[in-house]
TIDOLUM-597148 format. One line per field, with one value per residue (C-alpha): residue in three letters; x negated, y negated, z. Coordinates in Angstrom, 1 decimal, always signed. Layout:
<rs>
type	(ala / ...)
east	(X / ...)
north	(Y / ...)
up	(Z / ...)
</rs>
This chain:
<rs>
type	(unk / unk / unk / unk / unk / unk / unk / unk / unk / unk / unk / unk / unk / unk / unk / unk / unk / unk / unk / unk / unk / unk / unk / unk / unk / unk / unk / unk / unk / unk / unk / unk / unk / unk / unk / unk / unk / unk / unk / unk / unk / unk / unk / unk / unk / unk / unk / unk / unk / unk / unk / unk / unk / unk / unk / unk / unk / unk / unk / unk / unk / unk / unk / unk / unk / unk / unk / unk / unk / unk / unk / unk / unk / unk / unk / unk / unk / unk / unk / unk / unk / unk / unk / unk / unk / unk / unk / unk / unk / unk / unk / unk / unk / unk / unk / unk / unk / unk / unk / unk / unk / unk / unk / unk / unk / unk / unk / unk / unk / unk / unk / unk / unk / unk / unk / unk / unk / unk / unk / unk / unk / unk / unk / unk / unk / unk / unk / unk / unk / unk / unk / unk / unk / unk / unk / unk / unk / unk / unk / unk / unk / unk / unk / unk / unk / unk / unk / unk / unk / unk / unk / unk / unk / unk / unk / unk / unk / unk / unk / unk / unk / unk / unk / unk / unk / unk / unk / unk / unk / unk / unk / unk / unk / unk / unk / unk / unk / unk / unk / unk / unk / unk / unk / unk / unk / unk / unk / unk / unk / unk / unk / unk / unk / unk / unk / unk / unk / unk / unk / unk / unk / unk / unk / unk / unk / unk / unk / unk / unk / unk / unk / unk / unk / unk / unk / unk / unk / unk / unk / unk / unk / unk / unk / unk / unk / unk / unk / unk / unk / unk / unk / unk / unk / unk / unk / unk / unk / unk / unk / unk / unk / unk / unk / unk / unk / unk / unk / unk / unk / unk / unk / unk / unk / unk / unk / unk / unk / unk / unk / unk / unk / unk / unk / unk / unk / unk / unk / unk / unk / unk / unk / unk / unk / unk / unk / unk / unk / unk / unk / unk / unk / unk / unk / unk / unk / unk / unk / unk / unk / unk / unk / unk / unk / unk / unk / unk / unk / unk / unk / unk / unk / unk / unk / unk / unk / unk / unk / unk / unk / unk / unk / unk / unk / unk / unk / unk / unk / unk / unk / unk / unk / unk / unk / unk / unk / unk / unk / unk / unk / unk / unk / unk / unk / unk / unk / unk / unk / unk / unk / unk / unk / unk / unk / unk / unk / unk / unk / unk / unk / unk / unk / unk / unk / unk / unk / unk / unk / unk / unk / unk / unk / unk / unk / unk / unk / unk / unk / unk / unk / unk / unk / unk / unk)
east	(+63.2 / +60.6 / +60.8 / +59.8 / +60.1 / +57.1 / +57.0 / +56.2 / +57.7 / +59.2 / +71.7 / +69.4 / +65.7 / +66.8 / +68.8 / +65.2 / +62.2 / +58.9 / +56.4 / +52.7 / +50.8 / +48.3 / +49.1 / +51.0 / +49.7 / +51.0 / +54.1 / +55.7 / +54.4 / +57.4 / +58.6 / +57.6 / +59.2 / +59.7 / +62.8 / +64.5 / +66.2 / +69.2 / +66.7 / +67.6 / +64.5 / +63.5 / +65.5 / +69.0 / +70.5 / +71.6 / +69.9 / +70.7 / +67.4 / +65.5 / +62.0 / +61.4 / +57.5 / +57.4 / +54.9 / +54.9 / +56.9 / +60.5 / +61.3 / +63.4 / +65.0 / +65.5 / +67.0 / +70.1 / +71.2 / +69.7 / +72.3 / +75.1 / +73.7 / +72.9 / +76.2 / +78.4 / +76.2 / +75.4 / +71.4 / +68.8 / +66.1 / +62.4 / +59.9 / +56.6 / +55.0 / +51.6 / +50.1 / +50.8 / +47.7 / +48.2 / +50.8 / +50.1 / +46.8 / +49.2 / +51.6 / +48.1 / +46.9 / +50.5 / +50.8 / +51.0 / +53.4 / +55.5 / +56.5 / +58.5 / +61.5 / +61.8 / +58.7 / +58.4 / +55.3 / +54.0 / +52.6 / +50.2 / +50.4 / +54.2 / +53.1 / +49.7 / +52.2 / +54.1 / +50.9 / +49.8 / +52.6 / +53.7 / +57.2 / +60.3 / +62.4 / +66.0 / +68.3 / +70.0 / +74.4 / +73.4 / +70.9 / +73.2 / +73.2 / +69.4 / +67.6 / +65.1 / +62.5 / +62.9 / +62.7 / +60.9 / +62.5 / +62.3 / +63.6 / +60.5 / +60.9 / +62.7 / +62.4 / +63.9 / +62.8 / +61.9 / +58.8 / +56.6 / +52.1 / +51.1 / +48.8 / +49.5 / +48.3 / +48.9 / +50.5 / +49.2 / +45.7 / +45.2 / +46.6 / +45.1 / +45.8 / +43.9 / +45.1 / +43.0 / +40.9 / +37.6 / +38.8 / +38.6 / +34.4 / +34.0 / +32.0 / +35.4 / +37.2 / +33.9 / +34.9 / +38.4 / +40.3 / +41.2 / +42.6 / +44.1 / +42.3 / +42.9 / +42.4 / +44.7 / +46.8 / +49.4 / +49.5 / +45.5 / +45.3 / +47.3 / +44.2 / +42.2 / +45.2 / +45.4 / +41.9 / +41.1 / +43.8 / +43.0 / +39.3 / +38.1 / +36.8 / +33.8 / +34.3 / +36.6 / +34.2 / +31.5 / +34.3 / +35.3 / +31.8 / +31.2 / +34.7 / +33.3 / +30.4 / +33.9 / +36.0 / +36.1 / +37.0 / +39.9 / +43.1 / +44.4 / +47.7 / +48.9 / +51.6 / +49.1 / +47.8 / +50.5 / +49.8 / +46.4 / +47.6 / +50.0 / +47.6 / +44.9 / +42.6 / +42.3 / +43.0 / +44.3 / +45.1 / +46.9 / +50.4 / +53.7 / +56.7 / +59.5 / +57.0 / +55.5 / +59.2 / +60.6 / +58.0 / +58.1 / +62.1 / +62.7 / +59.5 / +58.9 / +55.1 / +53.7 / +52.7 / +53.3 / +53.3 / +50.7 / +50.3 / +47.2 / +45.8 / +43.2 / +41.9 / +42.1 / +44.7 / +46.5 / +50.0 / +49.9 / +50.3 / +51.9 / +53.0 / +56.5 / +55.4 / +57.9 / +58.6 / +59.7 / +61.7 / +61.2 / +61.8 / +59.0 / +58.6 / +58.6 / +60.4 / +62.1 / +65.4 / +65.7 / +69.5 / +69.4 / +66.6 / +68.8 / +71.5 / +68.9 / +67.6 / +71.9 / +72.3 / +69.3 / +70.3 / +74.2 / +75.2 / +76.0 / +72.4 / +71.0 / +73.0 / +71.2 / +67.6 / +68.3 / +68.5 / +65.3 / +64.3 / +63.4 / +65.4 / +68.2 / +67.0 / +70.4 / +71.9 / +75.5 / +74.0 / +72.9 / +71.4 / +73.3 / +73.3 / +70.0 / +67.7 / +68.3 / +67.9 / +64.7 / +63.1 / +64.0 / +62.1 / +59.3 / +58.9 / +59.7 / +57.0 / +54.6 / +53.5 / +54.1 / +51.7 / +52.3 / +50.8 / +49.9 / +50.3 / +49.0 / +45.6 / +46.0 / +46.6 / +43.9 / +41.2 / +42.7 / +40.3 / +37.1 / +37.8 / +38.4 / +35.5 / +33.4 / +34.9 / +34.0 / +30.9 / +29.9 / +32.3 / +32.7 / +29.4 / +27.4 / +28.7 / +28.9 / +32.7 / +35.5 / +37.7 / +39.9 / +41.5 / +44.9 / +46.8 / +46.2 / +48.4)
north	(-3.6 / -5.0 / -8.9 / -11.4 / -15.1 / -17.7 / -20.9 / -22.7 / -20.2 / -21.4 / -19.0 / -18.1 / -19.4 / -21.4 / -23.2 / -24.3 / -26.6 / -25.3 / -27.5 / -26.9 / -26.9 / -29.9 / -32.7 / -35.5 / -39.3 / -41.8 / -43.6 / -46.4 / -46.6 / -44.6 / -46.5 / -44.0 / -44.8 / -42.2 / -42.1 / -40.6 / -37.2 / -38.8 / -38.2 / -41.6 / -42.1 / -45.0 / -43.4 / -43.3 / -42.5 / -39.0 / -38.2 / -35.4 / -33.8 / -32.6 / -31.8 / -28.1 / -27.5 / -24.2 / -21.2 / -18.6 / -15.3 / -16.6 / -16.7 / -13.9 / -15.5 / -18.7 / -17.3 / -16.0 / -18.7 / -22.0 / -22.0 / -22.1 / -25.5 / -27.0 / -26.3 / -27.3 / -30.4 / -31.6 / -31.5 / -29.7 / -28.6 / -29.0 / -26.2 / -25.8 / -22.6 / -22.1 / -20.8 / -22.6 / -24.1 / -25.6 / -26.8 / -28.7 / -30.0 / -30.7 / -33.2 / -34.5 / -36.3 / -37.6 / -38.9 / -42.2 / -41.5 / -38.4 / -36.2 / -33.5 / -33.8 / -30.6 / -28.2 / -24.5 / -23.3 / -20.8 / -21.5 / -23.4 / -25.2 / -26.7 / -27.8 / -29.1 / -30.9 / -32.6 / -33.5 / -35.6 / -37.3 / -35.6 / -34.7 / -36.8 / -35.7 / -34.1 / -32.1 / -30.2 / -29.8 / -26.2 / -26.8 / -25.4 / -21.8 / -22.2 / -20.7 / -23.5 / -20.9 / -21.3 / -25.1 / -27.8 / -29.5 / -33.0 / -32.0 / -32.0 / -28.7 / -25.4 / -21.7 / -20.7 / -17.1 / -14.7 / -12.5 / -10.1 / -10.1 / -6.6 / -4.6 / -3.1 / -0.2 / +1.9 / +4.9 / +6.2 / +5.8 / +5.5 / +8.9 / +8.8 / +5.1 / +3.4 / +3.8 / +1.2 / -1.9 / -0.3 / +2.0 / -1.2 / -0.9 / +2.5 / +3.0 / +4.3 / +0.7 / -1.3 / -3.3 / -2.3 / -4.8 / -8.6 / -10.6 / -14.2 / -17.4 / -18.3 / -21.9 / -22.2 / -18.9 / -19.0 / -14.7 / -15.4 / -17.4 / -14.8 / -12.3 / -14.3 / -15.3 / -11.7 / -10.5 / -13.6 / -12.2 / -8.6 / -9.0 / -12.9 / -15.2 / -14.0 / -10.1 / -11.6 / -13.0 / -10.4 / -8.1 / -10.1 / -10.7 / -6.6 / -6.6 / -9.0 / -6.3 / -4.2 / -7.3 / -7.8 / -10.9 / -13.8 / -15.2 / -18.5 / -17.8 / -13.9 / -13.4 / -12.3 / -9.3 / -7.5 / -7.1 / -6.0 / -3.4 / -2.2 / -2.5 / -0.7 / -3.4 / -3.3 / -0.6 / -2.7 / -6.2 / -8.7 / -9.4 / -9.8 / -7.5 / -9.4 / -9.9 / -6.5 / -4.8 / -7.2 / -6.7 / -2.9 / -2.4 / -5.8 / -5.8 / -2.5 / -2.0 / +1.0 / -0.6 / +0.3 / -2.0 / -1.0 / -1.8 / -0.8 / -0.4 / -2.1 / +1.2 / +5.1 / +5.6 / +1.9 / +1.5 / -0.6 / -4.7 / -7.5 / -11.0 / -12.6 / -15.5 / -17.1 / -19.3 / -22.8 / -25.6 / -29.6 / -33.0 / -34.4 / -37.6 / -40.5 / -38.3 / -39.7 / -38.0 / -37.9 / -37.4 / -34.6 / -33.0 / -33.0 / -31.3 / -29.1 / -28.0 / -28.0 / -25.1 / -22.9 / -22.9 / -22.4 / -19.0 / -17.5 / -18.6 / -16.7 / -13.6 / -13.6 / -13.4 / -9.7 / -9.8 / -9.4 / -8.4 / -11.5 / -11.8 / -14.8 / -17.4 / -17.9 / -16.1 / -15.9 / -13.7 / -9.9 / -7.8 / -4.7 / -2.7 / -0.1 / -3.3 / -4.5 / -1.2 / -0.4 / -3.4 / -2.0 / +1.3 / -0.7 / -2.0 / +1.0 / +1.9 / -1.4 / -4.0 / -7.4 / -9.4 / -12.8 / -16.2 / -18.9 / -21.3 / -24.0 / -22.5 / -21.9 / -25.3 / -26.3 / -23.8 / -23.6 / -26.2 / -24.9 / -21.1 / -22.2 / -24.5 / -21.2 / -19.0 / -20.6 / -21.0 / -17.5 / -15.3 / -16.7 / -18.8 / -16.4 / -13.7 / -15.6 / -13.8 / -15.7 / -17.6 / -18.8 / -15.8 / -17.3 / -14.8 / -15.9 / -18.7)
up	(-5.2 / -3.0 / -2.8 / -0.5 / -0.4 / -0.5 / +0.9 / -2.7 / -5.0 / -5.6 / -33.0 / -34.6 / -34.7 / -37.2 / -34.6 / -32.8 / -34.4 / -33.2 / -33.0 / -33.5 / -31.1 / -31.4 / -29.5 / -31.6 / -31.4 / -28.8 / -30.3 / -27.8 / -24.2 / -21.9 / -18.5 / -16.3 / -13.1 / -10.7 / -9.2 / -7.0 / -6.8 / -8.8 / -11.8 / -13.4 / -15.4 / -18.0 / -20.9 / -20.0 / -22.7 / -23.9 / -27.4 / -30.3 / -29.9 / -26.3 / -26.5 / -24.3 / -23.5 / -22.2 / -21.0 / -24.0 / -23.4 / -23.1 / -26.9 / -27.5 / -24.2 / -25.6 / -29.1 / -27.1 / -24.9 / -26.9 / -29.8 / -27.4 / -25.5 / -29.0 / -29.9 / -27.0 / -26.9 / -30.2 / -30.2 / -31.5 / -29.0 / -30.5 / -28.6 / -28.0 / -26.9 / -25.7 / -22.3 / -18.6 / -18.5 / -22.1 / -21.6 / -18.8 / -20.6 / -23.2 / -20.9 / -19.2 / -22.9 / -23.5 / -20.0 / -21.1 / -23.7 / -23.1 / -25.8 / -23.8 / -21.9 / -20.2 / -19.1 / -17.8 / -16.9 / -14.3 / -10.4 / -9.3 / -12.5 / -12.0 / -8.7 / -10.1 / -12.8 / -9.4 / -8.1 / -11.2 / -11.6 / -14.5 / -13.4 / -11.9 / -9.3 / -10.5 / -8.7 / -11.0 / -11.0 / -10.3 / -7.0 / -4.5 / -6.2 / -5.6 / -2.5 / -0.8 / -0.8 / -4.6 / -5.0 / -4.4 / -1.3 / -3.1 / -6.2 / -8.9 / -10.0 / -9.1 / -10.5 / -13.4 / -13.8 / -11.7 / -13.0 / -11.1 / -11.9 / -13.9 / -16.1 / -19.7 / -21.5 / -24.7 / -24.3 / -27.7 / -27.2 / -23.3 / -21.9 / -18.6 / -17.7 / -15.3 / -11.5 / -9.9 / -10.5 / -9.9 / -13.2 / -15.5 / -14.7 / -16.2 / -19.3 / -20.4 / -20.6 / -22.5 / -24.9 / -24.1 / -21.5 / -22.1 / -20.0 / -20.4 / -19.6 / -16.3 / -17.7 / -20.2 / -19.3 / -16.0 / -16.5 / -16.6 / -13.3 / -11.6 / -12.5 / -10.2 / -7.9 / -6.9 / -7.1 / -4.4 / -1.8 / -2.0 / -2.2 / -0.9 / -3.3 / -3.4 / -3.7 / -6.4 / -8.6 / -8.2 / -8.9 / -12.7 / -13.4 / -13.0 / -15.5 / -17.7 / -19.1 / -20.1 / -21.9 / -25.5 / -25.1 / -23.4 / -25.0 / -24.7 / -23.9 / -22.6 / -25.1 / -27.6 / -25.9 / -26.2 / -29.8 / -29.7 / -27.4 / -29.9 / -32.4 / -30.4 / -30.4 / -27.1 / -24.2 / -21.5 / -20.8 / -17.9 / -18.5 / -16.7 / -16.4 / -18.1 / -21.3 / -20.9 / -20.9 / -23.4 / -26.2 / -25.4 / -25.6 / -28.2 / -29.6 / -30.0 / -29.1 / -27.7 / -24.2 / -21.0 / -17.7 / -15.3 / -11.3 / -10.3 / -6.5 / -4.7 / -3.2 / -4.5 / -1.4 / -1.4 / -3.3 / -6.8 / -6.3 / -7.5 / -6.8 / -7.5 / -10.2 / -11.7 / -14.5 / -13.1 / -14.8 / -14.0 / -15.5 / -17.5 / -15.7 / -18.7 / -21.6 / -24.0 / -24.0 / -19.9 / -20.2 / -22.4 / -20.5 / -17.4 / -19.0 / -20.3 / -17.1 / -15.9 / -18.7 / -18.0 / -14.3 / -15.1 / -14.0 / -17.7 / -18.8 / -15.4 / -16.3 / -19.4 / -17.9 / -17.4 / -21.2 / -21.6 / -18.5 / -16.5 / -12.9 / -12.0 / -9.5 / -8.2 / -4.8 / -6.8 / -9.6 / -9.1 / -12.2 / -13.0 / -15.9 / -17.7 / -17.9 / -14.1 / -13.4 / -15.3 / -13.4 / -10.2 / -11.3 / -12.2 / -8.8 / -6.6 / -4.5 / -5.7 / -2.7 / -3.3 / -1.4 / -0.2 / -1.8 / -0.1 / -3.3 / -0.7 / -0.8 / -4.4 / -5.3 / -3.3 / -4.7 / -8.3 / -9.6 / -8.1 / -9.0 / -12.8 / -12.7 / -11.5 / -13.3 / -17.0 / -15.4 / -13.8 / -15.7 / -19.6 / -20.2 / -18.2 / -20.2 / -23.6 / -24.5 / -26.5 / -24.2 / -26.6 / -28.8 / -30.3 / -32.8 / -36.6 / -38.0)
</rs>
């Protein structure tokens, strides 16, 4: 498997409550203090319920190890899924009065989380097992899950898939790509993420306004394309390869993950992106939340990632076994370019700014596709 480090990378269902997702009214003003690493925060008490905001795709993840913390702990963890950028819209309105305890949400938008002051610093019982390349060095938030950046397609319908980008511009693909809004979507950002380092920003944006006369339309969180793939709704769609292999093999859809190449002769890309864990700075339940964030970084919960095909964080644990093993096919032979997430979070507001302005107004498609409730 070809990895590299980046400098910012960082029992039932009956057993969770899932919340809706609109945002609830401020109750009582939090004490948001920011501490220090310690993580002792305004609410130090522990509390029989945590609140978990996290970036959609993890569910069939969270069914298998939750139960046990609820258990061993006495709590009941309350969850709310939506897409990265949703979710940190989501903590943004509730600033002043937190409802979440815990977040997990995709680069740039943990560290764009950090940077409002929407996190507080906590160094988890479980930091040493975590690489510094992995963390942030003051403690705000650290990966959780290593994923890798892909393409999906339908087997069934699509027999010649797609190779490279410049295939998504063929008359043979209108009407028949989607890809997640990079707004509210952290699988959605990476579309531009990668497009901007292979091509510049703006042989990026000429590029997705060229893609843009071939999409059907953009979903507010990626979770939901994998669906209309099955469904053949659509022929291809962004994704990422834990989902993508977890809804094919758990789920079972007829998708397949795709890497495709910059260039007819270049070899398939990717980027590590991983889902990344922190403290909601405020929460009610801090004391819970830290023992929340303790769990998911213990080693049995890590060994579990490989469940449903996500990858451990920690140097101490190794996958083994068909899924582990299924990722590493996946990867073999794919380049995984580097990020410079200090660029990203410096450019991530302009290139969403331009691209609802250039891409989705200009092209008047449906930014905001959500699967029926």
């Amino acid at each position: 498997m070809q990895t590299k480090s980046k400098t910012l990378l960082l029992g039932t269902l009956a057993g969770l409550t899932v919340i809706a997702s609109a945002c609830g009214q401020a109750g009582n003003n939090a004490n948001g203090a920011d501490n220090a690493a310690s993580g002792s925060g305004s609410n130090t008490k522990s509390s029989s319920t945590v609140t978990l905001y996290t970036a959609d795709g993890l569910e069939d993840y969270y069914k298998e190890v939750l139960p046990a913390f609820e258990a061993a702990n006495g709590v009941k963890v309350n969850m709310v899924a939506d897409g990265s950028g949703a979710i940190m819209n989501r903590m943004t309105i509730e600033k002043d009065s937190p409802k979440a305890d815990v977040t997990v949400i995709l680069p740039p938008f943990i560290q764009q989380a950090q940077q409002a002051s929407l996190l507080q610093a906590y160094k988890s019982t479980e930091d040493a097992a975590i690489p510094d390349a992995r963390k942030d060095k003051d403690g705000y938030w650290t990966a959780f899950m290593n994923n890798y950046i892909n393409f999906a397609y339908n087997p069934d319908l699509t027999k010649t898939p797609p190779a490279t980008f410049n295939d998504l511009l063929t008359a043979d693909y209108k009407d028949g790509v989607a890809y997640s809004n990079p707004i509210t979507a952290g699988d959605g950002m990476a579309v531009l993420i990668m497009l901007e380092k292979m091509l510049g920003e703006d042989g990026a944006f000429t590029y997705l306004k060229k893609l843009e006369q071939n999409v059907k339309f953009h979903t507010k969180g990626t979770g939901y394309l994998d669906v209309l793939i099955n469904r053949g709704e659509i022929k291809v769609a962004n994704g990422d390869l834990q989902m993508d292999m977890q809804d094919k093999t758990g789920g079972n859809m007829s998708l397949e993950p795709l890497f495709l190449k910059a260039t007819n002769d270049g070899q398939p890309v990717t980027f590590e992106d991983p889902y990344a864990i922190g403290l909601v700075k405020g929460g009610p339940n801090a004391e819970t939340g830290k023992k929340l964030i303790d769990y998911l970084l213990s080693k049995d919960a890590q060994e579990k990632t490989y469940d449903i095909y996500g990858m451990s964080v920690r140097s101490d644990v190794t996958g083994s076994g068909e899924k582990a093993d299924a990722i590493q096919k996946e990867l073999e032979g794919v380049q995984v370019l580097d990020i410079d997430w200090n660029h990203v979070i410096e450019k991530q507001k302009a290139w969403q700014d331009k691209w609802q302005a250039e891409v989705l107004h200009a092209y008047n498609k449906q930014g905001d596709v959500v699967a029926p409730k």
